[in-house]
C-alpha positions as CSV (number, residue, x, y, z in Angstrom):
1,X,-49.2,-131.3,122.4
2,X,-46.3,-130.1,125.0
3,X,-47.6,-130.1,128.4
4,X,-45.3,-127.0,129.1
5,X,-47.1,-124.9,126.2
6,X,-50.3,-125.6,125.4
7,X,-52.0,-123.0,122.6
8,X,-55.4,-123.9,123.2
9,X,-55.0,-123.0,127.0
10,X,-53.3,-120.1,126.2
11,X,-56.2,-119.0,123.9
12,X,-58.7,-119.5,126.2
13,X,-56.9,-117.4,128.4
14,X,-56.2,-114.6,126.2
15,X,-60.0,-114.9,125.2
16,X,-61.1,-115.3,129.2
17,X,-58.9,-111.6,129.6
18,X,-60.9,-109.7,126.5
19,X,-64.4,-111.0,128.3
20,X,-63.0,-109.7,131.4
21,X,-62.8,-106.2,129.9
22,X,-66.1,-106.2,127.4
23,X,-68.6,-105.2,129.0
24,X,-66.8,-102.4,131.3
25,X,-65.6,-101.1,127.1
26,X,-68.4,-102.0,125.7
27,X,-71.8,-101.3,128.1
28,X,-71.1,-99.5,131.1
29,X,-69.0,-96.6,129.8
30,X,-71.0,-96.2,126.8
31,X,-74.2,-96.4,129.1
32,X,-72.4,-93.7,131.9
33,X,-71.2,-91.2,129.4
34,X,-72.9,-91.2,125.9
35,X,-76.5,-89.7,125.5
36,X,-78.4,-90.5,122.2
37,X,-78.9,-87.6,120.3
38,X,-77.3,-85.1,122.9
39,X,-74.3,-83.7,121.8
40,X,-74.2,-81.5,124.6
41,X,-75.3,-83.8,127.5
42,X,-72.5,-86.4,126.3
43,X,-69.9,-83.7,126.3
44,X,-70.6,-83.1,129.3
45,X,-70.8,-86.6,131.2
46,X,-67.3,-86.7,129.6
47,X,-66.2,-83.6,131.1
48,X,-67.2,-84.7,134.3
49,X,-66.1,-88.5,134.7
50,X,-63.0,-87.5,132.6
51,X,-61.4,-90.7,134.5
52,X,-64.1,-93.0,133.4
53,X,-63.4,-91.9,129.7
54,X,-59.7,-92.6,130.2
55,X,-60.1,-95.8,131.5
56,X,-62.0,-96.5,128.3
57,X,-59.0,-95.6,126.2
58,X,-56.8,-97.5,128.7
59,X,-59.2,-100.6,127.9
60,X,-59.3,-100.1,124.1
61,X,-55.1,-100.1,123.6
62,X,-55.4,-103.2,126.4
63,X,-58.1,-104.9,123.9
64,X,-55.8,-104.6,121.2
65,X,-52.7,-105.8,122.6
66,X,-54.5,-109.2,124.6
67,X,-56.3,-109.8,120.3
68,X,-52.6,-109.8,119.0
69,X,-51.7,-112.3,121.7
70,X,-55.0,-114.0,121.4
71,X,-54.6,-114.7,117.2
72,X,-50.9,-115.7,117.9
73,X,-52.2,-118.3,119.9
74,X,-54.6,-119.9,117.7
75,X,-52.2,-119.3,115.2
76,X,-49.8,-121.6,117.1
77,X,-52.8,-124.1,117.8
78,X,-53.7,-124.1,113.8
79,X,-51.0,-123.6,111.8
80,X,-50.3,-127.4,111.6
81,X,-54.0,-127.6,109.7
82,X,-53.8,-124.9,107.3
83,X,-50.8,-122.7,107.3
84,X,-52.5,-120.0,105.3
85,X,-55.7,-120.2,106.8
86,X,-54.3,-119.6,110.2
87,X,-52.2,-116.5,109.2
88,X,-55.8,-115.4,108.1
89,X,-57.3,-115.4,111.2
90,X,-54.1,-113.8,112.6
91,X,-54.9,-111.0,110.1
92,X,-58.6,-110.6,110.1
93,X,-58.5,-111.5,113.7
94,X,-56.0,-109.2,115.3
95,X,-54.0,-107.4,113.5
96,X,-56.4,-105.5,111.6
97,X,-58.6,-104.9,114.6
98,X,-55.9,-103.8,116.6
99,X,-55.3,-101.0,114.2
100,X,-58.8,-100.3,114.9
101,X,-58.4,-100.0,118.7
102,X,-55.7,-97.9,118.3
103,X,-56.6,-95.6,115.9
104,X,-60.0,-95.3,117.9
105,X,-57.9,-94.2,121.0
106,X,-56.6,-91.1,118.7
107,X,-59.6,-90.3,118.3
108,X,-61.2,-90.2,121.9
109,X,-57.6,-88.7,122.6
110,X,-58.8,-85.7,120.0
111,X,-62.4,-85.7,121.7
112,X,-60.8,-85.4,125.0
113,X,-58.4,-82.7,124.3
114,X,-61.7,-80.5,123.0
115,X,-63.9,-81.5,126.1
116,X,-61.0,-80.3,128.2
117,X,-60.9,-76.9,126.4
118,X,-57.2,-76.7,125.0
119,X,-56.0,-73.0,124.6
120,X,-55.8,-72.9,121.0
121,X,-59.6,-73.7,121.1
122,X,-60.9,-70.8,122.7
123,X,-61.7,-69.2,119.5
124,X,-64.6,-71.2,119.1
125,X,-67.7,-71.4,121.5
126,X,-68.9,-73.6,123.4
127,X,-71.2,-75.3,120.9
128,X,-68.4,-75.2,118.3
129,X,-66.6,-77.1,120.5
130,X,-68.9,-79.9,121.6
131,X,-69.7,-80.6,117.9
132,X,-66.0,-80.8,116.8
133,X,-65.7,-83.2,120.3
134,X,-68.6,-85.5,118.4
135,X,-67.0,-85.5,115.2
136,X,-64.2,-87.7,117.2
137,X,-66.8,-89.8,119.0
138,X,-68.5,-90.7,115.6
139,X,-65.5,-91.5,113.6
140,X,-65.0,-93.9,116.6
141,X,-68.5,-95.2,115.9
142,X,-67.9,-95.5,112.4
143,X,-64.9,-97.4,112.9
144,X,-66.5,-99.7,114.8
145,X,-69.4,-100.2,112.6
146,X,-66.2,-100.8,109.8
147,X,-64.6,-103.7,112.3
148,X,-68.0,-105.8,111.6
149,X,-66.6,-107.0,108.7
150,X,-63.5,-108.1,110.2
151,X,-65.8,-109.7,113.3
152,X,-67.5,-111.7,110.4
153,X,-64.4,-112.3,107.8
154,X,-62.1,-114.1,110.8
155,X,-64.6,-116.5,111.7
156,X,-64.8,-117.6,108.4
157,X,-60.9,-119.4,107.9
158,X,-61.5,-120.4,112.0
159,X,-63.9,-122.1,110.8
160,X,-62.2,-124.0,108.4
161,X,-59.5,-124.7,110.6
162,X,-61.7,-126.0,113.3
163,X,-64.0,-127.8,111.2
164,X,-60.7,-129.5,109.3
165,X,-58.8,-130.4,112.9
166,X,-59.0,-133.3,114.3
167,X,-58.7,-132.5,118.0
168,X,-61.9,-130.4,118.0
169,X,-65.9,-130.9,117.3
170,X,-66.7,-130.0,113.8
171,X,-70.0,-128.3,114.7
172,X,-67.6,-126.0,116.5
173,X,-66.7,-125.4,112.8
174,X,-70.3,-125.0,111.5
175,X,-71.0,-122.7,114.4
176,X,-68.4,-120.5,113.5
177,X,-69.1,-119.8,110.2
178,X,-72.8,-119.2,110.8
179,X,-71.6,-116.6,113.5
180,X,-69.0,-115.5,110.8
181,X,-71.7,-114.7,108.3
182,X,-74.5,-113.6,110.1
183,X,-71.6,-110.5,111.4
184,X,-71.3,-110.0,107.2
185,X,-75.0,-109.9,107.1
186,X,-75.0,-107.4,109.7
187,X,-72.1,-105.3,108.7
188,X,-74.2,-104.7,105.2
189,X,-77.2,-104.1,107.2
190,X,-75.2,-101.2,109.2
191,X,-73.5,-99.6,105.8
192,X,-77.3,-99.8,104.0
193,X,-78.8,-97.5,106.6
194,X,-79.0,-93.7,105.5
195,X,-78.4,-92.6,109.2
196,X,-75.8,-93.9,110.8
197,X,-76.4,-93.2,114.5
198,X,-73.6,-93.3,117.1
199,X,-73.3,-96.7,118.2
200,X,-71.0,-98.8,120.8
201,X,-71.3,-102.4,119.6
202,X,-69.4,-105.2,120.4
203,X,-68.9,-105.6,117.3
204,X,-64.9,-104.0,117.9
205,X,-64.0,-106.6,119.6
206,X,-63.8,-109.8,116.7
207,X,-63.0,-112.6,118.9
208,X,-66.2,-112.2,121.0
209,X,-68.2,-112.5,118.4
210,X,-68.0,-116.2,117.5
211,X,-69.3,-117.2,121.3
């Protein structure tokens, strides 16, 4: 491999930047800001750290951009194994979630426009407006509860492809694609439930899930 570009060390790189941000993304704003069955209480811990709640959408379009890089890489570290299973993981592994970052950030965009009390809002009341402001926090939620299937489905061709190489340990490849389907397993699990709650898992961030 060239010693001037080496894709597994720019992989773990990429992957050491998207721990980096987790848990400020995925447990401390959530834990700060959003209160369980207070739509109210929530609106207002957003209204007041309004900074906090930006640097969350600053870290979600940050997430997405460092996965795109991160896929690329194992795409470049792969795509001598399997061609088509490493566009896969690019796919299932980036791309796709990406979207999901991004389209997440339009929504906490919408919910912060409502908390901030835009004009054009001022017909409804207060209440009116905190519930609107939670409609945008739970299609967040739900879209994250959709990216479990990608956090399971990009495991499964990384696993292949590590299980098939030659320069890593093929119970890195078994590993994998128990981590891959136990994600499916819980992804079903999530869409069987008749109540979806409002839930931050880390389950929107794919690559962190086959650790």
């Amino acid at each position: 491999m060239n010693s001037t570009y080496n894709p597994g060390r720019v992989a773990g790189l990429w992957y050491l930047l998207l721990i980096a941000i987790g848990p400020f993304l995925l447990i401390y704003i959530p834990g700060k800001l959003y209160v369980k069955g207070n739509a109210a209480a929530t609106i207002n811990n957003i209204a007041a750290h309004e900074l906090l709640f930006r640097f969350g959408i600053l870290a979600e379009l940050i997430g997405g951009v460092i996965l795109v890089f991160l896929v690329l890489a194992f795409y470049r570290l792969f795509k001598g194994v399997d061609q088509y299973l490493a566009v896969l993981v690019v796919i299932l592994g980036g791309v796709m979630p990406a979207v999901i970052y991004f389209v997440n950030v339009v929504n906490d965009l919408g919910a912060l426009m409502i908390v901030r009390g835009a004009d054009f809002l001022s017909v409804f009341d207060k209440p009116q407006r905190d519930a609107v402001a939670m409609v945008f926090l739970r299609l967040h939620s739900f879209q994250i509860n959709a990216s479990l299937v990608l956090a399971g489905a990009w495991l499964l061709p990384l696993a292949a492809l590590v299980y098939r190489s030659r320069f890593l340990p093929r119970f890195l490849g078994v590993w994998l694609a128990f981590g891959g389907f136990a994600w499916l397993i819980l992804a079903l699990w999530q869409y069987s439930r008749r109540n979806i709650k409002t839930s931050f898992l880390p389950s929107s961030n794919p690559p962190s899930s086959g650790k």
